[in-house]
N, C-alpha and C positions, 0 to 999 in steps of 0.2 A: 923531219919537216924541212923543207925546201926555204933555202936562204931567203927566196922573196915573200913566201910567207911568214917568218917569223919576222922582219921588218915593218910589217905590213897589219902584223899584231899588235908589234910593238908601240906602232904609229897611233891604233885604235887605243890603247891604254893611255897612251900619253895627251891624248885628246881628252879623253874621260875623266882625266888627273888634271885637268888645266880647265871643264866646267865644272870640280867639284867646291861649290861656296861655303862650305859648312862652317870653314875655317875663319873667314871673310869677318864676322861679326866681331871677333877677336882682333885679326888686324887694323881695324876701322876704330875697335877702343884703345888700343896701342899706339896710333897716330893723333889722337883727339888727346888722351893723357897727357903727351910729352910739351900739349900747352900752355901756356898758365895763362890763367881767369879770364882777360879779355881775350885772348885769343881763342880760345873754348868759345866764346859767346860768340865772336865773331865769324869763326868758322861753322860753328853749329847754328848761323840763322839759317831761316828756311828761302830766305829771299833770294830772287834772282840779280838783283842789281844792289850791290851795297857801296858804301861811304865807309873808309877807316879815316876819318880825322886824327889822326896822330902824328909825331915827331919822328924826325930820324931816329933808327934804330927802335922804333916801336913796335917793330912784329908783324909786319904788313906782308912782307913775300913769305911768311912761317905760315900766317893765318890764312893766306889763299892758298900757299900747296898743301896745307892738312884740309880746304875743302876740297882743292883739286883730287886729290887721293881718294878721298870721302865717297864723291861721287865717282869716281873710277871705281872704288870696291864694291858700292851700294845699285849701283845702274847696271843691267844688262847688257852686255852690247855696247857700253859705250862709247863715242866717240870723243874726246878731251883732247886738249891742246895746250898744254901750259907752257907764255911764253914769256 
């Protein structure tokens, strides 16, 4: 087989390996776990716009990058930004 074809194979595999989600529903409870209790609720609302009324060191950048993540494994395609 000709170097440029097995590259080229290679490339098709590693695409096929990078849309398979099967895995995804696992990583998404492994991110959600590592929160404790309000931040579970907070990350897991369904809303688009929220309010964390809380103090410093109350879990505000943990609870938006476990939804950021959230929706980065759960969304197709996504586009995310977290900044």
């Amino acid at each position: 087989m000709d170097g440029r074809v097995r590259w080229l194979l290679n490339q098709q595999r590693q695409r096929l390996r990078a849309r398979d989600t099967s895995d995804w529903g696992v990583k998404v409870a492994l991110v959600t776990a590592a929160a404790h209790p309000k931040q579970r609720d907070f990350a897991t609302d369904p809303g688009t716009r929220l309010v964390a009324l809380v103090g410093g060191r109350g879990g505000k950048t943990t609870g938006g990058e476990i939804r950021f993540w959230r929706r980065l494994l759960t969304t197709p395609r996504a586009d995310c930004l977290f900044i």
